[in-house]
C-alpha positions as a LaTeX table, in Angstrom:
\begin{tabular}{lrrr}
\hline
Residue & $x$ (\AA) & $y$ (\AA) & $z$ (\AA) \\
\hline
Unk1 & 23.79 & 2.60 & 9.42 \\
Unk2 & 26.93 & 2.58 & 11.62 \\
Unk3 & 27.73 & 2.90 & 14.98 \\
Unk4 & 31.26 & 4.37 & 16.25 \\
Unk5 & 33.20 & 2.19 & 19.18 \\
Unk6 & 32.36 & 3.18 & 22.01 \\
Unk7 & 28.76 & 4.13 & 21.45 \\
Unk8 & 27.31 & 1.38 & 23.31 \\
Unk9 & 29.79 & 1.65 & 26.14 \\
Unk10 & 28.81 & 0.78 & 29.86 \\
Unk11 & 25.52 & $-0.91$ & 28.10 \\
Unk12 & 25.18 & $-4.91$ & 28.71 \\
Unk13 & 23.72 & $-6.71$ & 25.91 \\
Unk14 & 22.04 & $-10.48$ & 25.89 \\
Unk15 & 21.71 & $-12.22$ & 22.85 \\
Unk16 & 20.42 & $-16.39$ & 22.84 \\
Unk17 & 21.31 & $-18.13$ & 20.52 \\
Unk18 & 24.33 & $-15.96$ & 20.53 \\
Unk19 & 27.28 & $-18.51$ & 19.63 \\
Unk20 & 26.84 & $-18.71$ & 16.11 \\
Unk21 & 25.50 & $-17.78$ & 12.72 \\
Unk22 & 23.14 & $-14.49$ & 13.10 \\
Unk23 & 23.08 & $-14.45$ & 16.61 \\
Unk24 & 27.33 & $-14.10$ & 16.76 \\
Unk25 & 27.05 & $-11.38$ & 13.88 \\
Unk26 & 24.56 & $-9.36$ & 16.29 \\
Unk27 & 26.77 & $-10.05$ & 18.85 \\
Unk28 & 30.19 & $-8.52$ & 17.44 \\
Unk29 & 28.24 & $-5.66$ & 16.06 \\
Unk30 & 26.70 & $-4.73$ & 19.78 \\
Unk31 & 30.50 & $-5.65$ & 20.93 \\
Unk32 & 32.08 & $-3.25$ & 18.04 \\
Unk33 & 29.95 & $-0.76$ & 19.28 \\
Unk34 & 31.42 & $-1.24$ & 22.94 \\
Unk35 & 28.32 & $-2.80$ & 25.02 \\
Unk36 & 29.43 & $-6.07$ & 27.08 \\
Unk37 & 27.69 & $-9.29$ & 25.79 \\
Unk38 & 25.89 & $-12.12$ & 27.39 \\
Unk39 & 25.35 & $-15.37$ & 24.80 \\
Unk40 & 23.65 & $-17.94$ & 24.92 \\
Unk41 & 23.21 & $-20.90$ & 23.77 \\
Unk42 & 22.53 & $-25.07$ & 24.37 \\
Unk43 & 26.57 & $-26.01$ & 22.86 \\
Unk44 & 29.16 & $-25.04$ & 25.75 \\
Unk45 & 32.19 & $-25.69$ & 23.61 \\
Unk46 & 30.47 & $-23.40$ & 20.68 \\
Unk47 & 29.84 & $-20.85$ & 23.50 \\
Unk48 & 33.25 & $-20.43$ & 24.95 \\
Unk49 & 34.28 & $-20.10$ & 21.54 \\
Unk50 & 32.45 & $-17.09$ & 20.66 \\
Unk51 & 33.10 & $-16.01$ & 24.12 \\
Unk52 & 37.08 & $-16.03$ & 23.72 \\
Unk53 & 36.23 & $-14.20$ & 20.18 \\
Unk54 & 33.96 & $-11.56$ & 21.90 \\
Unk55 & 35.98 & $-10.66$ & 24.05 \\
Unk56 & 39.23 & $-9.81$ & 22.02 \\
Unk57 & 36.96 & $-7.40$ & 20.57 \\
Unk58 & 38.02 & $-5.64$ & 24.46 \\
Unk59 & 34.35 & $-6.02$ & 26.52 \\
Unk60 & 33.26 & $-8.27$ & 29.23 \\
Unk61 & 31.61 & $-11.40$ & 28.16 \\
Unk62 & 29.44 & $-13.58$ & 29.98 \\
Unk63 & 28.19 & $-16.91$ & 28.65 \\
Unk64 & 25.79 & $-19.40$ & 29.76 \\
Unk65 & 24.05 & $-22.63$ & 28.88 \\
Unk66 & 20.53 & $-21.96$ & 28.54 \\
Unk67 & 17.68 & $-23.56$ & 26.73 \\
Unk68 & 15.21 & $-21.01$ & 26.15 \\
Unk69 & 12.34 & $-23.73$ & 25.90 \\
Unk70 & 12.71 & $-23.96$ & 29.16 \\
Unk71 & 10.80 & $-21.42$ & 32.01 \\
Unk72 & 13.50 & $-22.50$ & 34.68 \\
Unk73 & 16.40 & $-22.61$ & 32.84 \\
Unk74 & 15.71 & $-18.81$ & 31.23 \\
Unk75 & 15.04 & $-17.78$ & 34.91 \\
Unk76 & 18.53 & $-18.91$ & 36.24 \\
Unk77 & 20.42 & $-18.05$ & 33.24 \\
Unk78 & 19.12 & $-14.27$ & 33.42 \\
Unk79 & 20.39 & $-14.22$ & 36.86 \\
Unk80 & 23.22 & $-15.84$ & 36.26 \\
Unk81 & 23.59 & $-12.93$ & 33.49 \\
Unk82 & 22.88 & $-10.32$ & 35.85 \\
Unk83 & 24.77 & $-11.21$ & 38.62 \\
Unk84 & 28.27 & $-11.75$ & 36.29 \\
Unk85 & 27.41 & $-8.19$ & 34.47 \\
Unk86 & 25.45 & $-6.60$ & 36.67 \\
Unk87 & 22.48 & $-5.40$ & 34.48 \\
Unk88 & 20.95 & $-6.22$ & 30.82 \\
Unk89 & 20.15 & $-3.13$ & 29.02 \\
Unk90 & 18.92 & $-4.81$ & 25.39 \\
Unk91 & 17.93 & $-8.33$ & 24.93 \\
Unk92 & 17.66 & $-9.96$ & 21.68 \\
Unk93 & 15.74 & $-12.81$ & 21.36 \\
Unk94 & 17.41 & $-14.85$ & 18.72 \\
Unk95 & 17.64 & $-18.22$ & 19.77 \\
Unk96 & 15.72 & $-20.47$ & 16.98 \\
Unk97 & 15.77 & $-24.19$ & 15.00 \\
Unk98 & 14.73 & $-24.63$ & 11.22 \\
Unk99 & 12.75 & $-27.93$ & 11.87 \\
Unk100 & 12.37 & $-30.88$ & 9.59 \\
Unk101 & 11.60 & $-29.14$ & 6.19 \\
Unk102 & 8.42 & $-32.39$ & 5.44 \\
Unk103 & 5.32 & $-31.84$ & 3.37 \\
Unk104 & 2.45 & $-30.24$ & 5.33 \\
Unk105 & 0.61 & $-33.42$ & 5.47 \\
Unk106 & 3.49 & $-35.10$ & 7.06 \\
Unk107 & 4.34 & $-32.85$ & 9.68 \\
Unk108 & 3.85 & $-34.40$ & 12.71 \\
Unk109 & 2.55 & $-32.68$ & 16.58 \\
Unk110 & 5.68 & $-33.43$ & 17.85 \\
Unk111 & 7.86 & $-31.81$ & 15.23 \\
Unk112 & 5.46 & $-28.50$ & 15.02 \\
Unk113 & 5.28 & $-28.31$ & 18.93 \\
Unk114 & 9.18 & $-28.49$ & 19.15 \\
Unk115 & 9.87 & $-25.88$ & 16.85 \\
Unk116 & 7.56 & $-23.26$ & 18.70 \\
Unk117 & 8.92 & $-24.30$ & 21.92 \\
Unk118 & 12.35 & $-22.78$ & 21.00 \\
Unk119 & 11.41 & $-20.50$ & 18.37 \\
Unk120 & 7.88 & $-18.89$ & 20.22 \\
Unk121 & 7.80 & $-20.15$ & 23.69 \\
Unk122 & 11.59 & $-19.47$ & 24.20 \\
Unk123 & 11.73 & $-15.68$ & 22.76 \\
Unk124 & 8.42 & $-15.20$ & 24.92 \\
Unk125 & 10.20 & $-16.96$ & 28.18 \\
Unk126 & 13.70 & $-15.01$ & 27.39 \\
Unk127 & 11.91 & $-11.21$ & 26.60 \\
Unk128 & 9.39 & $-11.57$ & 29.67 \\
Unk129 & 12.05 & $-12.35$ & 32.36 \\
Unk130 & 14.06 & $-8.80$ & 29.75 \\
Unk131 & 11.32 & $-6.82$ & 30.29 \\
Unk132 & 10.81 & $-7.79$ & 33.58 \\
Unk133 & 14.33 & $-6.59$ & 34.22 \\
Unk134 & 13.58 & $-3.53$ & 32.63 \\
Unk135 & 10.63 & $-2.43$ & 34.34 \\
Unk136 & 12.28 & $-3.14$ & 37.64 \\
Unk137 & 15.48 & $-1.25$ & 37.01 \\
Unk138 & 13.47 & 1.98 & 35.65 \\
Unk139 & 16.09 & 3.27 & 33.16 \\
Unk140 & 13.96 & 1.95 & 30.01 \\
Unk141 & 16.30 & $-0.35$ & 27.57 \\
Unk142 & 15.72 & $-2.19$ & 24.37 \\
Unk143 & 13.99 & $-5.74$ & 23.25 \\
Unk144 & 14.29 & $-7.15$ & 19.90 \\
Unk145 & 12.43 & $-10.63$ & 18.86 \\
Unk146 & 14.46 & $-11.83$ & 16.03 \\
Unk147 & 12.35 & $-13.31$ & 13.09 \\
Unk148 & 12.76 & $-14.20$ & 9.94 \\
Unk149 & 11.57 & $-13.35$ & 5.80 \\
Unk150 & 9.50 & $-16.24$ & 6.24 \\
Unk151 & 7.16 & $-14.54$ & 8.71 \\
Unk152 & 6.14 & $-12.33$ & 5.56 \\
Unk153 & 7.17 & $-14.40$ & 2.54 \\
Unk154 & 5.63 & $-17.94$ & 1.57 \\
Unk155 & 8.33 & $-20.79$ & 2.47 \\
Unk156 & 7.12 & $-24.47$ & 1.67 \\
Unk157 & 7.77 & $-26.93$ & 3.93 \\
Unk158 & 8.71 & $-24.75$ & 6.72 \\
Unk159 & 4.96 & $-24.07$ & 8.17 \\
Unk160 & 6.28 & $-24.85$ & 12.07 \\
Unk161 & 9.23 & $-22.53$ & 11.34 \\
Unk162 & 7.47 & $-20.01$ & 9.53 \\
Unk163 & 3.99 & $-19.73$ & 11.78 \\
Unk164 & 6.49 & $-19.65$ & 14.79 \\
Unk165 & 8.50 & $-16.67$ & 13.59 \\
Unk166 & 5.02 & $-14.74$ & 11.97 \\
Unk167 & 4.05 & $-14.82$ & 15.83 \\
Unk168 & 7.02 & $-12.92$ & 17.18 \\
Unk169 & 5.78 & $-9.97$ & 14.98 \\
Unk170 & 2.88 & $-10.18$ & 16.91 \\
Unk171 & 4.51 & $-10.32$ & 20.41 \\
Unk172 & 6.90 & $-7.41$ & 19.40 \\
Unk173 & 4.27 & $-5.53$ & 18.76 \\
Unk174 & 2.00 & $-5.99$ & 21.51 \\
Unk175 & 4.83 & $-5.21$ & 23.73 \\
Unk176 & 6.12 & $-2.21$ & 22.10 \\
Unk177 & 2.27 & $-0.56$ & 23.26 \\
Unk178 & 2.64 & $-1.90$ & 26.43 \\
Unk179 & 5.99 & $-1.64$ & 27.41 \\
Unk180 & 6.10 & 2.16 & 26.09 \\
Unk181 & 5.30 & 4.01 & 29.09 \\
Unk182 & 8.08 & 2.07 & 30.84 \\
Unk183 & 10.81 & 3.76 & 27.97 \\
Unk184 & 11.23 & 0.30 & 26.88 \\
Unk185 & 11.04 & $-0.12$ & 22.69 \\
Unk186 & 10.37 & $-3.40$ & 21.40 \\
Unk187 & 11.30 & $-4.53$ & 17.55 \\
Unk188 & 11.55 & $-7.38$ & 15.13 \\
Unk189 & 14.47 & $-7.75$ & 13.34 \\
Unk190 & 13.96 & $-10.04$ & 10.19 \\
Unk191 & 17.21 & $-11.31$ & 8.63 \\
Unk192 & 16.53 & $-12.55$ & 4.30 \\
Unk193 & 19.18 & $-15.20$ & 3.25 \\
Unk194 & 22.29 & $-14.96$ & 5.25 \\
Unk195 & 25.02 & $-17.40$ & 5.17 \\
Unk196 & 24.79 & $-19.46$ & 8.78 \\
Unk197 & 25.72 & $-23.38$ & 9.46 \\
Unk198 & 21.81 & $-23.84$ & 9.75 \\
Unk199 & 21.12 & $-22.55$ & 6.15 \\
Unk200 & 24.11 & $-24.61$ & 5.00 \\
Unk201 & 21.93 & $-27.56$ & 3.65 \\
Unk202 & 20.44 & $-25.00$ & 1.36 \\
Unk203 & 23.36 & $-23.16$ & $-0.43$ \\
Unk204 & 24.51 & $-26.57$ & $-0.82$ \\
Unk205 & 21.57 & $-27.38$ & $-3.70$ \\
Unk206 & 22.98 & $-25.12$ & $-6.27$ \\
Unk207 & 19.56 & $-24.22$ & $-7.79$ \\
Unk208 & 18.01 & $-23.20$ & $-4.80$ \\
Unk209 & 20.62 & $-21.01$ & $-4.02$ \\
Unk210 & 21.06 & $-19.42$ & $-7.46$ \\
Unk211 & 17.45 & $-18.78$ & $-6.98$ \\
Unk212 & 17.13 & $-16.86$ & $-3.67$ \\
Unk213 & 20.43 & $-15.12$ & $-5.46$ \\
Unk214 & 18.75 & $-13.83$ & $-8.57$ \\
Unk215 & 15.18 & $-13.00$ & $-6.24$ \\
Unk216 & 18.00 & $-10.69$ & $-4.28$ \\
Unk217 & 18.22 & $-7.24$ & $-5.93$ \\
Unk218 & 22.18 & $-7.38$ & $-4.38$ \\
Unk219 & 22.60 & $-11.10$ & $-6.37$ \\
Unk220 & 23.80 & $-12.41$ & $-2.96$ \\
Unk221 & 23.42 & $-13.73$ & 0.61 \\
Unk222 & 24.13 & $-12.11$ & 3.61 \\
Unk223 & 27.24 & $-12.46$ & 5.94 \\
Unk224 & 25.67 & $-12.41$ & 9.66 \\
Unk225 & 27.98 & $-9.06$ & 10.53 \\
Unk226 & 25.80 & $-7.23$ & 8.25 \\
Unk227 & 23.41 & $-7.82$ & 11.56 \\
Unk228 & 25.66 & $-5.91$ & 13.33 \\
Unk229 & 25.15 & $-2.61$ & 12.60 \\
Unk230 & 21.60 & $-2.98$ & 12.76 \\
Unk231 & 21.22 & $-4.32$ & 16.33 \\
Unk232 & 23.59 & $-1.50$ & 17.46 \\
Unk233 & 21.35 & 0.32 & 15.99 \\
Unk234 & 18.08 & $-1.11$ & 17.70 \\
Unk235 & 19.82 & $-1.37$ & 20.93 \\
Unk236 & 20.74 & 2.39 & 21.33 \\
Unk237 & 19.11 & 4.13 & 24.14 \\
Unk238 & 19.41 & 7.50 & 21.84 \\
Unk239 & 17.33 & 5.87 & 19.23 \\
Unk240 & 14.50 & 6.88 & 21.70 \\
Unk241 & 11.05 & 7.06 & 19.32 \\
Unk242 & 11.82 & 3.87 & 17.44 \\
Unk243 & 9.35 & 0.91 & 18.50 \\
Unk244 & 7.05 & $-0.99$ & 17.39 \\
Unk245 & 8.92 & $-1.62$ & 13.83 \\
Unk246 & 9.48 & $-5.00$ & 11.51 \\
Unk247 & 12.87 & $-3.77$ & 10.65 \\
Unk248 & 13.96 & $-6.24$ & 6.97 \\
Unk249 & 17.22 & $-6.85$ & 6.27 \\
Unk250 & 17.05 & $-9.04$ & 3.36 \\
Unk251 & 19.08 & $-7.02$ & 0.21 \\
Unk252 & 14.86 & $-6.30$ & $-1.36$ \\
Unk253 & 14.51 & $-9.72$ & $-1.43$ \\
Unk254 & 11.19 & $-9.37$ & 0.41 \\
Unk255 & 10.22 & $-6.10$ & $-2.33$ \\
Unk256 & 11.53 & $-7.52$ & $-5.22$ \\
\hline
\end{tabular}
């Protein structure tokens, strides 16, 4: 699945989370594919970074400090968004944290209610002021909650991460019925074992990773611009009867 330069031209595209790891793959493949990019993220430095490397890539790029956790803070930084690019045609909800990986019995309130605020209540915050943007404007458009193999597979010690990322399946959806009639189609994209600074505790325990390696039908992990092509894909206003979908990107390690 590839998209040609150019075929997301005059489109503006908002990803959070968007200075690094998957969210920066998603964000040169929707750049690739020609539509101007909005990141962001909570690490300025990290976002002018992938800003300056967006942008060689020859489309505008806006970025702003946002935390998603927070309703006020998403509010101004869509506007902020809009008002530098003029519109947001997709909006992929990718901003997330890993949380403490404890036992179950030690995980405390505090821990599981911070990793929903970012993971849950920050995609919700982020695609709800998106689709109100969408519905406004009228021209339909694109939302994609981005979740994870753990929403399907069993991953110990990662129950806040893992509950919090099962319920964006949910929300995607939901919205993808209601949103419908507005032209609006609503996904869940759900990356399996891709090689990002947040996963690099893992690969650093040698048998874990030679385990998710040989559970991988392509014996490897995935480099975050093999996101790419698929988010041009979901953010193409051609791709006009596709909603509603849990779209895996794991190499079969989820069917293996």
């Amino acid at each position: 699945m590839t998209h040609a330069s150019g075929a997301l031209k005059g489109l503006v595209a908002l990803i959070t989370g968007g200075n690094g790891g998957i969210g920066l793959g998603i964000a040169r493949g929707l750049a690739s594919a020609g539509a101007d990019i909005a990141i962001w993220g909570t690490n300025e430095a990290k976002n002018q970074r992938a800003a300056t490397q967006l942008a060689s890539l020859g489309v505008r790029v806006h970025a702003e400090r946002c935390d998603v956790s927070d309703e006020d803070d998403v509010e101004r930084a869509f506007g902020a968004t809009v008002t530098s690019l003029g519109k947001v045609d997709s909006v992929f909800a990718n901003a997330g944290i890993s949380g403490a990986a404890v036992r179950f019995t030690e995980l405390s309130l505090a821990e599981w209610n911070h990793v929903h605020s970012i993971n849950l209540t920050g995609a919700f915050l982020t695609l709800r002021a998106g689709a109100r943007h969408l519905v406004d404007r009228g021209e339909g458009g694109a939302l994609v909650a981005v979740s994870s193999i753990t929403a399907i597979k069993g991953a110990p010690r990662q129950e806040a991460y893992a509950s919090s990322k099962t319920a964006l399946l949910a929300l995607a959806r939901t919205l993808a019925v209601e949103l419908a009639r507005h032209r609006i189609r609503v996904n869940a994209l759900l990356p399996g074992w891709t090689d990002t600074d947040m996963l690099k505790p893992s690969r650093e325990q040698a048998t874990f990773e030679r385990n998710t390696i040989s559970r991988t039908p392509v014996r490897r992990w995935a480099d975050p611009d093999e996101l790419g092509p698929i988010a041009a894909h979901l953010a193409d206003p051609t791709i006009t009867f596709h909603t509603g979908d849990t779209v895996v990107v794991d190499g079969g390690y989820t069917i293996f």
